[in-house]
BAFI-3210 file (N, C-alpha, C; in Angstrom, 3 decimals, decimal comma, padded with zeros to 6 digits):
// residues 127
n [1|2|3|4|5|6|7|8|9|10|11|12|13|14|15|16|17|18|19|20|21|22|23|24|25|26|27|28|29|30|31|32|33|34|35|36|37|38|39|40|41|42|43|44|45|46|47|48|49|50|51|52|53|54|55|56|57|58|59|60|61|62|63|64|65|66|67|68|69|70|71|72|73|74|75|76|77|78|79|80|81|82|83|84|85|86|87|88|89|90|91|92|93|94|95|96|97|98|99|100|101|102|103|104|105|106|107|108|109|110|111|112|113|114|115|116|117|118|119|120|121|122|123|124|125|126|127]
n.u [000,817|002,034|003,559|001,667|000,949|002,707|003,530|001,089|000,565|002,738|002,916|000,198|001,237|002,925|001,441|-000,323|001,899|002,895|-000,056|000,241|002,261|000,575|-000,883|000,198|001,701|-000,798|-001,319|000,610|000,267|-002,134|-001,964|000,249|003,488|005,746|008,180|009,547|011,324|011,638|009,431|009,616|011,495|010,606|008,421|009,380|011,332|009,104|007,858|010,188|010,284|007,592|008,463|010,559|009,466|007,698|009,006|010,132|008,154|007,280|009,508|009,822|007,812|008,327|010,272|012,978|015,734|017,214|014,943|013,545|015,048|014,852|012,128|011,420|013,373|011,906|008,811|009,828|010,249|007,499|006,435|007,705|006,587|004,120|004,040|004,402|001,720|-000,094|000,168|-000,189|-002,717|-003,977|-005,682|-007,051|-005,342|-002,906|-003,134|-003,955|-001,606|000,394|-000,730|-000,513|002,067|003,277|002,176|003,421|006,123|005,968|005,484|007,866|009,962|008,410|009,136|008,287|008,366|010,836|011,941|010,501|011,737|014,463|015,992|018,371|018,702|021,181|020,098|019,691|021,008|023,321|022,264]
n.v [-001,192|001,605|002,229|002,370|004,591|007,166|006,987|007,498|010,392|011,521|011,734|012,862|015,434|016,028|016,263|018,330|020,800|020,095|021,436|024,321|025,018|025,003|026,815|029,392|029,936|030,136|032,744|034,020|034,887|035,905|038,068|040,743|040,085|041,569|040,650|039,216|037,300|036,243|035,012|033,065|031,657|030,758|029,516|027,349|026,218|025,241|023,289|021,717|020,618|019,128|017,210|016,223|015,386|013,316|011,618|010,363|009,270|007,229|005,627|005,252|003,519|001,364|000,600|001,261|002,311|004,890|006,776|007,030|008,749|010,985|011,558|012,261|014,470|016,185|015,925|017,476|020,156|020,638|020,690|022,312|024,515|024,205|025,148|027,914|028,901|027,536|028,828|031,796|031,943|030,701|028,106|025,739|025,005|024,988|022,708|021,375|020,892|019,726|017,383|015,227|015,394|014,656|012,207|010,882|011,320|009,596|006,935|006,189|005,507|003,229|-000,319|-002,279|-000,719|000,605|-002,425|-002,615|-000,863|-001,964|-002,045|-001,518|-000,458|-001,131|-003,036|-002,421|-001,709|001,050|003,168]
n.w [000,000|000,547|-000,739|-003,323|-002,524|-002,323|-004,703|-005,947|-004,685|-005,764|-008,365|-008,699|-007,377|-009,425|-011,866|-010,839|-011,005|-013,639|-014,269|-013,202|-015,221|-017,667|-017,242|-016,588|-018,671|-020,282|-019,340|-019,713|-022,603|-022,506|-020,926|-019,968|-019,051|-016,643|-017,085|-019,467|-019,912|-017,713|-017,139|-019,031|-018,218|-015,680|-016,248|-018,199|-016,227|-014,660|-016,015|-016,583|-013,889|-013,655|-015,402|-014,108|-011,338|-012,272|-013,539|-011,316|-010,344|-011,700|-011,454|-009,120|-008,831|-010,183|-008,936|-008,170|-006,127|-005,967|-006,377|-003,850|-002,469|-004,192|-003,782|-001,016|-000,869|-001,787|-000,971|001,558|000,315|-000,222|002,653|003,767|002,089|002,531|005,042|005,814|004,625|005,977|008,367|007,570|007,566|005,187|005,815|004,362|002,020|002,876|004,452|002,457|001,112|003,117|003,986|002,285|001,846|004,060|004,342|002,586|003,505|005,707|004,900|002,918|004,394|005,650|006,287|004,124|001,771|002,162|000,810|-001,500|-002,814|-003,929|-005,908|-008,085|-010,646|-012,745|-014,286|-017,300|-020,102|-021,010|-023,918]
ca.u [000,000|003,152|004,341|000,757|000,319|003,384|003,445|-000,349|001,185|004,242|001,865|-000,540|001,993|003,186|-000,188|-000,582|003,121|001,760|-001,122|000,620|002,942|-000,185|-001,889|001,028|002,071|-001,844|-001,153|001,975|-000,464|-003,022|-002,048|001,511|004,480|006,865|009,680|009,471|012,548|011,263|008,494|009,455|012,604|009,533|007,354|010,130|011,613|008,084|007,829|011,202|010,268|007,184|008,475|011,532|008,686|006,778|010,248|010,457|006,930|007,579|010,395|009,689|006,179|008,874|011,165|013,971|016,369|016,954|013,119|013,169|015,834|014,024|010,549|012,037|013,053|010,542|008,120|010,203|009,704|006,412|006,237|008,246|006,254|002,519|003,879|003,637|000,140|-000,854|000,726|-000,753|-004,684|-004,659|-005,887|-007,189|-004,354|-001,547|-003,454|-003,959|000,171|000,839|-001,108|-000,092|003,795|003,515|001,959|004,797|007,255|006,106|005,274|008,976|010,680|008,298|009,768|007,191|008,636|012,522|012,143|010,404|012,649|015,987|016,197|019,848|018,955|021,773|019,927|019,364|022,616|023,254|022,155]
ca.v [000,000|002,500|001,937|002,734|006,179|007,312|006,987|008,580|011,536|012,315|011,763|014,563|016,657|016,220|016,956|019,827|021,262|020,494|022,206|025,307|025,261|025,014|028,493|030,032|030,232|030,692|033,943|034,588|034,668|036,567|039,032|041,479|039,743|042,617|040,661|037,932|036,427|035,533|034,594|032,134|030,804|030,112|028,369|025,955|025,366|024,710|022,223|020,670|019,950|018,790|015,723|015,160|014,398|012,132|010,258|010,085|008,916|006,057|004,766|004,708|002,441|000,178|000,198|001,763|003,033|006,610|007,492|007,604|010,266|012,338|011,762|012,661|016,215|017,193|016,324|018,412|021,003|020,625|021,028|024,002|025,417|024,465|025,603|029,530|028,811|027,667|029,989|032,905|031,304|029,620|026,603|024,461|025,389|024,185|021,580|019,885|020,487|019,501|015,948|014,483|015,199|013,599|010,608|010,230|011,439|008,534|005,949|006,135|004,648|001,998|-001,256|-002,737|000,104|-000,059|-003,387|-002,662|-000,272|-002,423|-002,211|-000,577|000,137|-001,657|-004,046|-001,924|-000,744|002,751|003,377]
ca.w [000,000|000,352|-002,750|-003,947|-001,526|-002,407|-006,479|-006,226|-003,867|-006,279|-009,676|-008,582|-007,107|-011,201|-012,608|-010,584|-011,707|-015,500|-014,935|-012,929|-016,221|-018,528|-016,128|-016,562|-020,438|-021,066|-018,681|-020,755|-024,322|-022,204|-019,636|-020,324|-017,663|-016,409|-017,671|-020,528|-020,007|-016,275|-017,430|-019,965|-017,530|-015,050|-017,408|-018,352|-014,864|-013,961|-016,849|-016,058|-012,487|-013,222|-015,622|-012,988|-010,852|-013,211|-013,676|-009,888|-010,047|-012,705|-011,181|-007,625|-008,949|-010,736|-007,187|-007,647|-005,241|-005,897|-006,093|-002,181|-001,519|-004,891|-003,517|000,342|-000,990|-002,627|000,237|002,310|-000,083|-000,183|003,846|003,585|001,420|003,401|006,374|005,498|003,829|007,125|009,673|007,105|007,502|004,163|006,218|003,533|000,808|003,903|004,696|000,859|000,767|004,527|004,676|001,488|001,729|005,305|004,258|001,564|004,011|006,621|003,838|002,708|005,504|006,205|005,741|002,934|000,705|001,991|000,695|-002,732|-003,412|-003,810|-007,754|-008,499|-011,853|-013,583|-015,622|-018,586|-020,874|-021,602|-025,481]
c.u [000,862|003,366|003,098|000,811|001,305|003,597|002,009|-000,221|001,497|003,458|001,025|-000,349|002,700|002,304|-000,403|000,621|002,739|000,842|-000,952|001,272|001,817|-000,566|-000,575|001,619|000,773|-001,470|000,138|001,352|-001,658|-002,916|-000,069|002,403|005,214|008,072|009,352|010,376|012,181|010,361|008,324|010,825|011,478|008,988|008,377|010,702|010,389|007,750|008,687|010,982|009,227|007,614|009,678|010,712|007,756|007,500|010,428|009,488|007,121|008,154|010,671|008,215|007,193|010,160|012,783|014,756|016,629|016,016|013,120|013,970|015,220|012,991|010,930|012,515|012,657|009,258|008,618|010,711|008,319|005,718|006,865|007,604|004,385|002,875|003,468|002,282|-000,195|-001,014|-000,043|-002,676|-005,086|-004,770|-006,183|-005,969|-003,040|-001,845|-002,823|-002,467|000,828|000,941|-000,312|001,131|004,153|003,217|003,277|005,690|006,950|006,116|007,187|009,644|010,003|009,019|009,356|007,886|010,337|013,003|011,612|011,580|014,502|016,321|017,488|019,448|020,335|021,651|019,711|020,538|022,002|023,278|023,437]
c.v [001,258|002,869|002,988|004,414|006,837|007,926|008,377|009,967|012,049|012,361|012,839|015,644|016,962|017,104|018,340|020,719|021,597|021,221|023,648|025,548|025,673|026,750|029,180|030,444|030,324|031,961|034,800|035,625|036,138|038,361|039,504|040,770|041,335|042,304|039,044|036,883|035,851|034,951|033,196|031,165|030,269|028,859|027,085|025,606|025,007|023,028|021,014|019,889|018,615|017,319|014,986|014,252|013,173|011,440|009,816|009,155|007,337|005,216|004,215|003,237|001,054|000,013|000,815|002,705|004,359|007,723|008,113|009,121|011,375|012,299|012,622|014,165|016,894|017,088|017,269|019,565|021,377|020,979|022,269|025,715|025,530|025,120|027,429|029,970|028,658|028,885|031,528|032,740|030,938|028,693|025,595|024,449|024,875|022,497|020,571|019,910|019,566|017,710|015,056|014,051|014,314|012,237|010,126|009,897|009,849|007,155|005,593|005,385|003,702|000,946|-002,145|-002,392|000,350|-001,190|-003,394|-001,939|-000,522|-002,217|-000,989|000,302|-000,049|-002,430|-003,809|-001,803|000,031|002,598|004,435]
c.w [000,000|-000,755|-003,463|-003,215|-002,162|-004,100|-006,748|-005,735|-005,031|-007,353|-009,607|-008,190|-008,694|-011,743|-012,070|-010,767|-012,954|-015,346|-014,126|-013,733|-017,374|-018,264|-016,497|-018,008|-020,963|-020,397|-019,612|-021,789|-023,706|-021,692|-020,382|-019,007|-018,101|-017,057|-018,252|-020,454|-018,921|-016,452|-017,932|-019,139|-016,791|-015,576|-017,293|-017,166|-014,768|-014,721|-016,634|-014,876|-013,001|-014,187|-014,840|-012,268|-011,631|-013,382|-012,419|-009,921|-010,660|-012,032|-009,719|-007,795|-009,554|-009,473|-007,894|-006,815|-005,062|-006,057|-004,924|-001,679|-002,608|-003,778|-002,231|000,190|-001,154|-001,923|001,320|001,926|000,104|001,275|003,846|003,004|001,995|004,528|006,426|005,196|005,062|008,280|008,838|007,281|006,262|004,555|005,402|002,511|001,721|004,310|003,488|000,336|001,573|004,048|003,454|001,339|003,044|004,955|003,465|002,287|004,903|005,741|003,286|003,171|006,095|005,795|004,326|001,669|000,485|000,592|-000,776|-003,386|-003,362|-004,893|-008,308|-009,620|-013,140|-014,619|-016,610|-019,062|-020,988|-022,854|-025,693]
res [x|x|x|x|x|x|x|x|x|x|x|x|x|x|x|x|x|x|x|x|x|x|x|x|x|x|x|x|x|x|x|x|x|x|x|x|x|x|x|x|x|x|x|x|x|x|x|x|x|x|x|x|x|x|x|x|x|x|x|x|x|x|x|x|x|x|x|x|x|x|x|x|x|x|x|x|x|x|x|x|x|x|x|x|x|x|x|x|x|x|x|x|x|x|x|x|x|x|x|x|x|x|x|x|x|x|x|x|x|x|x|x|x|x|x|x|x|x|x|x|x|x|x|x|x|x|x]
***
């Protein structure tokens, strides 16, 4: 069930990246930015992240080992970043960041998921 909480966490913390990248280059097309170049560095970091995470996402569902320490920073981004939302009285907006990165964060280190996630990643060749 880890495995599963975990993948579904980091997958819609994706989706919602893609679709803060999508909101954001229609805003581009729409609305004047102050500065284009920030604008359009945004956009694509936002883009970049969000298919790191979708590769995080992939490969932690197929067990490999260096999923956990991605997934593990980027929930403790993700707490970093509810905790201000809360402490300001966006209570639901800290919350729907808060609970989800915790479950990941505790889900991580159970043993269930230790234990899926042994897969080195050597058995492929490099093309």
């Amino acid at each position: 069930m880890g495995v599963y909480v975990i993948t579904v966490v980091l997958g819609l913390e994706a989706l919602g990246l893609a679709a803060a990248g999508v909101w954001l280059t229609i805003g581009v097309f729409t609305q004047t930015p102050h500065s284009m170049a920030s604008a359009v560095f945004l956009i694509v970091l936002i883009f970049a992240l969000a298919a790191a995470l979708a590769a995080v996402t992939v490969n932690a569902f197929k067990g490999f080992r260096w999923t956990r320490s991605a997934a593990f920073v980027w929930q403790l981004l993700m707490v970093a970043i509810a905790m201000p939302a809360l402490l300001s009285g966006a209570t639901f907006t800290g919350l729907a960041l808060l609970l989800p990165a915790l479950a990941a964060i505790y889900y991580l280190f159970t043993p269930t998921v230790v234990s899926f996630s042994l897969r080195a990643g050597g058995e492929h060749p490099v093309i």
